[in-house]
C-alpha positions as CSV (number, residue, x, y, z in Angstrom):
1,X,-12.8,-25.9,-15.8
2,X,-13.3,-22.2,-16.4
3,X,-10.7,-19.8,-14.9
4,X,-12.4,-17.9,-12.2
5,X,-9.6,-15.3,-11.9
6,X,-10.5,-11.5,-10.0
7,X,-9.1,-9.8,-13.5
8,X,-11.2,-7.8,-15.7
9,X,-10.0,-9.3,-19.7
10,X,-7.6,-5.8,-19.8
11,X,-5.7,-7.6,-17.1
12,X,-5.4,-5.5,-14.3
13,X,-7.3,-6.5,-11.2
14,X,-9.7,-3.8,-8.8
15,X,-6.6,-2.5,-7.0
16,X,-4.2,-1.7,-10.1
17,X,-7.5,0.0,-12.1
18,X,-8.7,1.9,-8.8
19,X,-4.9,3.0,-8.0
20,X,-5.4,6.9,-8.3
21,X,-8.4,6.7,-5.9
22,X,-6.9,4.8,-3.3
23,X,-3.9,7.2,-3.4
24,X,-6.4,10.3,-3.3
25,X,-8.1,8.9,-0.9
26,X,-4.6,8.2,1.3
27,X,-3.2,11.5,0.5
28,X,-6.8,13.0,2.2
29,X,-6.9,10.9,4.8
30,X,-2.9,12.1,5.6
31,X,-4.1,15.8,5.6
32,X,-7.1,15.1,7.6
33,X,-5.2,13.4,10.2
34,X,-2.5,16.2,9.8
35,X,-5.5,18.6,11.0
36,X,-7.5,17.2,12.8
37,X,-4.8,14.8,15.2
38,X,-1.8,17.5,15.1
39,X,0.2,14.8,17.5
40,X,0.2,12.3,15.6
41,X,2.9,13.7,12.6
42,X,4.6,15.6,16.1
43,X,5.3,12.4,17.3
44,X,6.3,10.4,14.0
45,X,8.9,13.4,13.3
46,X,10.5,13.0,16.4
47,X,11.9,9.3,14.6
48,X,14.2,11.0,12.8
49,X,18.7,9.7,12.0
50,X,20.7,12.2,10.0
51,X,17.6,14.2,8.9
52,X,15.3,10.9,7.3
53,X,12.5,9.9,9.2
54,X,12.7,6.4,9.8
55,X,8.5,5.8,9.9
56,X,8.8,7.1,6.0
57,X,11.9,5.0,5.7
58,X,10.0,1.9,7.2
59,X,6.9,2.1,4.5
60,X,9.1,2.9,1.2
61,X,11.2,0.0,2.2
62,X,7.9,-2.2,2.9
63,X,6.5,-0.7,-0.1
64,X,9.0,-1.7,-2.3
65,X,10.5,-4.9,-1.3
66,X,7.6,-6.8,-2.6
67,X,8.4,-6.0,-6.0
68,X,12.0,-6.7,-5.7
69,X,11.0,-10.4,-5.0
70,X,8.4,-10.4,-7.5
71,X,5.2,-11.6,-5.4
72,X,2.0,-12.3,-7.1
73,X,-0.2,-11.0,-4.5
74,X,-3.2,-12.9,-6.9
75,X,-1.3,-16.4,-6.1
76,X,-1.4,-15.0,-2.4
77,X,-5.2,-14.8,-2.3
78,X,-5.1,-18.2,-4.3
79,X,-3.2,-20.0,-1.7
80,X,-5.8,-20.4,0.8
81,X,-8.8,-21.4,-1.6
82,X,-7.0,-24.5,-2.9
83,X,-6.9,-27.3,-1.2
């Protein structure tokens, strides 16, 4: 049976080689809605405890914890095709 894996043979799959655009594209979209929708970072900065704001605080964390437990995100996807 031939392994019909989402990684090109260098190993990294379309999200890890297409990282920098994805964070481009994030960090324009941020400054865009920073322009364009004023409100929305006046109302995310009023969530703020002992000068951190907790809506940054909320995505590291979710950012990170995923890594600390080591998920394969490729297993993930895997999980529903199998029966």
């Amino acid at each position: 049976m031939q392994n019909k894996s989402t990684k090109p043979a260098s190993g990294m799959g379309f999200f890890e080689r297409y990282l920098t655009v994805w964070v481009a594209l994030c960090i324009i979209a941020g400054v865009a809605i920073g322009q364009f929708f004023p409100i929305i970072p006046q109302t995310l900065s009023r969530f703020e405890y002992a000068h951190v704001s907790i809506p940054i605080a909320i995505l590291i964390w979710l950012m990170i914890y995923p890594m600390m437990l080591k998920i394969d995100f490729a297993s993930i996807l895997d999980a529903g095709k199998k029966t």
